[in-house]
ROBATOR-267980 format. One record per residue (C-alpha): residue in one letter; residue number from 1; x, y, z negated. Coordinates in steps of 0.2 Angstrom, whole numbers, plus 5000, padded with zeros to 4 digits. Layout:
N
<rec residuo="A" num="NUM" X="X" Y="Y" Z="Z"/>
...
END
This chain:
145
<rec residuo="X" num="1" X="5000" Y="5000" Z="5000"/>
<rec residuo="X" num="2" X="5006" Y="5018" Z="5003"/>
<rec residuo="X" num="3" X="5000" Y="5030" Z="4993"/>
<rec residuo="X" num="4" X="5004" Y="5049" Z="4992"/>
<rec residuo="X" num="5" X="4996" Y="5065" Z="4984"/>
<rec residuo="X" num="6" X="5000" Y="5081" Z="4986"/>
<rec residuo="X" num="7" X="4994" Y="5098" Z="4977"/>
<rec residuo="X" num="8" X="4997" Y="5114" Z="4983"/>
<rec residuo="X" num="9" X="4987" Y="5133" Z="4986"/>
<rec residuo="X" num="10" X="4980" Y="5141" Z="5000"/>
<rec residuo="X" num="11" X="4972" Y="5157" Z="5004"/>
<rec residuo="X" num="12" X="4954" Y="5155" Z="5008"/>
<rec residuo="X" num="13" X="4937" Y="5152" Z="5000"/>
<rec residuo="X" num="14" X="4936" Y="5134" Z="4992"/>
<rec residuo="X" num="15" X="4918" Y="5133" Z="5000"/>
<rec residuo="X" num="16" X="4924" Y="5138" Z="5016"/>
<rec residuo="X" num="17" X="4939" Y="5126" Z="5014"/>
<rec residuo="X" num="18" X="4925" Y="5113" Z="5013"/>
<rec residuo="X" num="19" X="4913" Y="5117" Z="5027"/>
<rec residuo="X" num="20" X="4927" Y="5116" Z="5038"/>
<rec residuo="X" num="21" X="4938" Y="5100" Z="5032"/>
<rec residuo="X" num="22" X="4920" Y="5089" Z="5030"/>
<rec residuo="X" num="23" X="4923" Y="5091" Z="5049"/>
<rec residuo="X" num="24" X="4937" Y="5075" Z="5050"/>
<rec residuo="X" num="25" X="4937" Y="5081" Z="5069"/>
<rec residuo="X" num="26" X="4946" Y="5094" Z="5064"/>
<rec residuo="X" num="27" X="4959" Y="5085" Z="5060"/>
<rec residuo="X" num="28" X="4966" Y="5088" Z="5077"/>
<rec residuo="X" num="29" X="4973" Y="5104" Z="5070"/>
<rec residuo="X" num="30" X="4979" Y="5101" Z="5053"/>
<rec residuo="X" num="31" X="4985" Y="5082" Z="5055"/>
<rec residuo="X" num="32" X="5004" Y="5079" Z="5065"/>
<rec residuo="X" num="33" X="5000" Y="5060" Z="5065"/>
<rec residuo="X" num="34" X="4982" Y="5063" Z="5073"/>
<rec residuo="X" num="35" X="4983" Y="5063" Z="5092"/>
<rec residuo="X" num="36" X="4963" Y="5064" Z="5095"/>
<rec residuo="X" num="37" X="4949" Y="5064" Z="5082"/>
<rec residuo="X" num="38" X="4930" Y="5064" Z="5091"/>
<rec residuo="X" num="39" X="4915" Y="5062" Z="5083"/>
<rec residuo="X" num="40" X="4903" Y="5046" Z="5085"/>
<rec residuo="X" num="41" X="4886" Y="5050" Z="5089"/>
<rec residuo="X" num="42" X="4877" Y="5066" Z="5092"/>
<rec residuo="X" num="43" X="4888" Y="5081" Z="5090"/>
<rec residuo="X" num="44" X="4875" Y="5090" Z="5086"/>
<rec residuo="X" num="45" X="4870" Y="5082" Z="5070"/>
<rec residuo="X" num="46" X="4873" Y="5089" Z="5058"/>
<rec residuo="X" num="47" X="4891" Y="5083" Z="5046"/>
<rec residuo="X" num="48" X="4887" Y="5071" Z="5030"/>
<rec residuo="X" num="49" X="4891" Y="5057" Z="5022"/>
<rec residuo="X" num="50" X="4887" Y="5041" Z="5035"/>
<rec residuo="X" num="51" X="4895" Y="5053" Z="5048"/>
<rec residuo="X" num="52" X="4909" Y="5045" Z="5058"/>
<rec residuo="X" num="53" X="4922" Y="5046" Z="5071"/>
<rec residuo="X" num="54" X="4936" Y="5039" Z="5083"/>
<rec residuo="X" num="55" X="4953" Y="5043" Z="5078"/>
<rec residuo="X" num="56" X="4969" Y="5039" Z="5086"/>
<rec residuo="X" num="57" X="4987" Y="5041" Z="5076"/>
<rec residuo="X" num="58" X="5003" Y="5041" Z="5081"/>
<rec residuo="X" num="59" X="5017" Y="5038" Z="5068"/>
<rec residuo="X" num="60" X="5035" Y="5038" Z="5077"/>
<rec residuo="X" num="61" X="5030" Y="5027" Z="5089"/>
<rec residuo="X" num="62" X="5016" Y="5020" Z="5084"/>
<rec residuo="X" num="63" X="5000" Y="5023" Z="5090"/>
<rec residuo="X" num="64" X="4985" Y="5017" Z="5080"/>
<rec residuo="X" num="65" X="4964" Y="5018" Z="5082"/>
<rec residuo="X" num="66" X="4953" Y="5020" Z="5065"/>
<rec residuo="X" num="67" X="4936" Y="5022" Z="5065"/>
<rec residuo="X" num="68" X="4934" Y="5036" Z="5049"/>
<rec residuo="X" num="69" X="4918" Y="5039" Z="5037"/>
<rec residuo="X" num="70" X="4914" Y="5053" Z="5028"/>
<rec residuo="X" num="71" X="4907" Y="5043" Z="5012"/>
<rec residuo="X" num="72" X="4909" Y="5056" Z="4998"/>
<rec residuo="X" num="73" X="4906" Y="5076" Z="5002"/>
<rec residuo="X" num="74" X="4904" Y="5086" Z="4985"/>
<rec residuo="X" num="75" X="4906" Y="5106" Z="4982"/>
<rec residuo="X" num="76" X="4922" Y="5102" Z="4980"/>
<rec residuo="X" num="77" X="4928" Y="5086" Z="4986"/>
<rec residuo="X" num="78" X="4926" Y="5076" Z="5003"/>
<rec residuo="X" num="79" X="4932" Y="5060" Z="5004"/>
<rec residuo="X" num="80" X="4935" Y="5050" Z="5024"/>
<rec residuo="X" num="81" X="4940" Y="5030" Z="5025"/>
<rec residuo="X" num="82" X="4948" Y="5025" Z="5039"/>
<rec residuo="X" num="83" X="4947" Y="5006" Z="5047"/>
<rec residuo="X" num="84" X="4954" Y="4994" Z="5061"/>
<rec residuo="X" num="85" X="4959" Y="4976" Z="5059"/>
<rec residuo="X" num="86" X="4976" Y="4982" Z="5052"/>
<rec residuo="X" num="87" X="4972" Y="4992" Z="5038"/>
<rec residuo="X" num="88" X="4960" Y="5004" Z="5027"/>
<rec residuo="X" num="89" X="4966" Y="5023" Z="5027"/>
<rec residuo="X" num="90" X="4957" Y="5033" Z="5013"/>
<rec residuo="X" num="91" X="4959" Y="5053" Z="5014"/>
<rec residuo="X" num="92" X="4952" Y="5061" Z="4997"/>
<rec residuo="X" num="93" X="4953" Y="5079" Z="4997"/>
<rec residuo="X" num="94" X="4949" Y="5090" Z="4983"/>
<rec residuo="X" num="95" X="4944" Y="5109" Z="4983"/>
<rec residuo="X" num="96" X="4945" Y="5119" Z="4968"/>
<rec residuo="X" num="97" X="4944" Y="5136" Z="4965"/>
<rec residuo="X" num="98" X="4961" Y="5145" Z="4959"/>
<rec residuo="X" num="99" X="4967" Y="5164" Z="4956"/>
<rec residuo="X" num="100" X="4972" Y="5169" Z="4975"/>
<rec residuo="X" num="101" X="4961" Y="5156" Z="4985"/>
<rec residuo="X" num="102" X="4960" Y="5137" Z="4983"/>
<rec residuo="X" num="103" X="4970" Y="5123" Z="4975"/>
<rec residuo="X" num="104" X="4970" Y="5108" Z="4985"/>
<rec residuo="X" num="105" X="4975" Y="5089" Z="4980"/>
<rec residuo="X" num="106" X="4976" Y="5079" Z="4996"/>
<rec residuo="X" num="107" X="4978" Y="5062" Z="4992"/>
<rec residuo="X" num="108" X="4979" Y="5049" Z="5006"/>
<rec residuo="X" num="109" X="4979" Y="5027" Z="5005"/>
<rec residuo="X" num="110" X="4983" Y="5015" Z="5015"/>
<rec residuo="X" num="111" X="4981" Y="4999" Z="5013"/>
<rec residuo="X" num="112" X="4987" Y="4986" Z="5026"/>
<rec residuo="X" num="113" X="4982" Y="4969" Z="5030"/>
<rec residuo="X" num="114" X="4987" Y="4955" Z="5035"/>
<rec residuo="X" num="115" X="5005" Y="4955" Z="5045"/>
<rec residuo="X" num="116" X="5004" Y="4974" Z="5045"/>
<rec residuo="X" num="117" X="5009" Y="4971" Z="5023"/>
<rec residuo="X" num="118" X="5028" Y="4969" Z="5029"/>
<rec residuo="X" num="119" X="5028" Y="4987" Z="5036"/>
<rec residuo="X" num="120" X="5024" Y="4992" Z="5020"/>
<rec residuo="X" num="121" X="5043" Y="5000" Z="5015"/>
<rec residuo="X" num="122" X="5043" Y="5009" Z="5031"/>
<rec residuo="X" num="123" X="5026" Y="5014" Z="5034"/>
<rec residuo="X" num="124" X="5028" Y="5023" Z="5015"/>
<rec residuo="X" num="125" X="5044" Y="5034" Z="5021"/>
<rec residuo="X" num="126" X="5036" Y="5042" Z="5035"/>
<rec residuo="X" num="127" X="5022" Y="5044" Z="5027"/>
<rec residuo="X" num="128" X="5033" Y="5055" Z="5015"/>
<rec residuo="X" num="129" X="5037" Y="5064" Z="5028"/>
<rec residuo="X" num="130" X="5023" Y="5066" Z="5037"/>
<rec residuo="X" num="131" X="5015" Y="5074" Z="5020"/>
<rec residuo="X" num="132" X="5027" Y="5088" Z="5020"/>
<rec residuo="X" num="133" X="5021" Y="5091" Z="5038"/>
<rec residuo="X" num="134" X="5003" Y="5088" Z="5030"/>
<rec residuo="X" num="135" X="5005" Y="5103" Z="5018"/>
<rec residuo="X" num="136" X="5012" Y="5112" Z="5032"/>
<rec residuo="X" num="137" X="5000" Y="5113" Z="5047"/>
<rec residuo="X" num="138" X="4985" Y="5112" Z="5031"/>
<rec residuo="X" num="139" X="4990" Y="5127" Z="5025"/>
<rec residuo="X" num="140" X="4994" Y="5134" Z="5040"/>
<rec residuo="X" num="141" X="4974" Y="5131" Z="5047"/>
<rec residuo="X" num="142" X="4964" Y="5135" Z="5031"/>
<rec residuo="X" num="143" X="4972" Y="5152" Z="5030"/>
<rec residuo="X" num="144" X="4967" Y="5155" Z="5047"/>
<rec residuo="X" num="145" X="4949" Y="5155" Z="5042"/>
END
């Protein structure tokens, strides 16, 4: 399993912060693993919990396909999980209010199965990095709101 949690403070309105990262679409724009997020179904329904899309990663060279949920969305938490046959991705992302905008605890799982267990020790140090990155381009986005 590789597991990972990172707090850190951005600039924007935690319920804005919310509205927009409920979306897991967007992670397009604040994800440097994701290469293409799109939403399952009608893109005009509105975004809660049973909502779902096709994502496709790519860590170094790996390319991977999840099919993400939305299966928890609070005031200030929205929680994604991620599935294929080689593993379980869980994004949980909390949204509190602090003194100059938002605090925000993104913590991601991943749980491998099968064969996919013996990447574990890799898979872990580039998710390390790819956190950092995380942090970066998350940062980055919300303040743009």
């Amino acid at each position: 399993m590789v597991h990972v949690i990172r707090t850190f403070e951005v600039q924007v309105n935690p319920s804005v912060a919310i509205e927009y990262l409920k979306d897991f679409g967007h992670a397009e724009q604040w994800d440097p693993g994701t290469v293409s997020c799109t939403r399952i179904g009608a893109d005009s329904d509105p975004v809660q919990v049973g909502s779902r899309w096709h994502n496709v990663s790519k860590l170094i060279a790996i390319k991977t396909e999840l099919e993400y949920e939305l299966v928890e969305l609070e005031p200030q938490r929205v929680v994604f999980v991620g599935t294929n046959k080689t593993a379980t991705s869980k994004d949980d992302i909390r949204v509190e209010p602090s003194t100059t905008g938002a605090t925000i605890t993104y913590e991601a799982t991943v749980t491998f199965n099968g064969l996919a267990k013996l990447s574990e020790p890799v898979m872990n140090l580039i998710f390390l990095k790819l956190a950092k990155d995380t942090v970066r381009d998350l940062t980055k986005t919300l303040e743009t709101l």
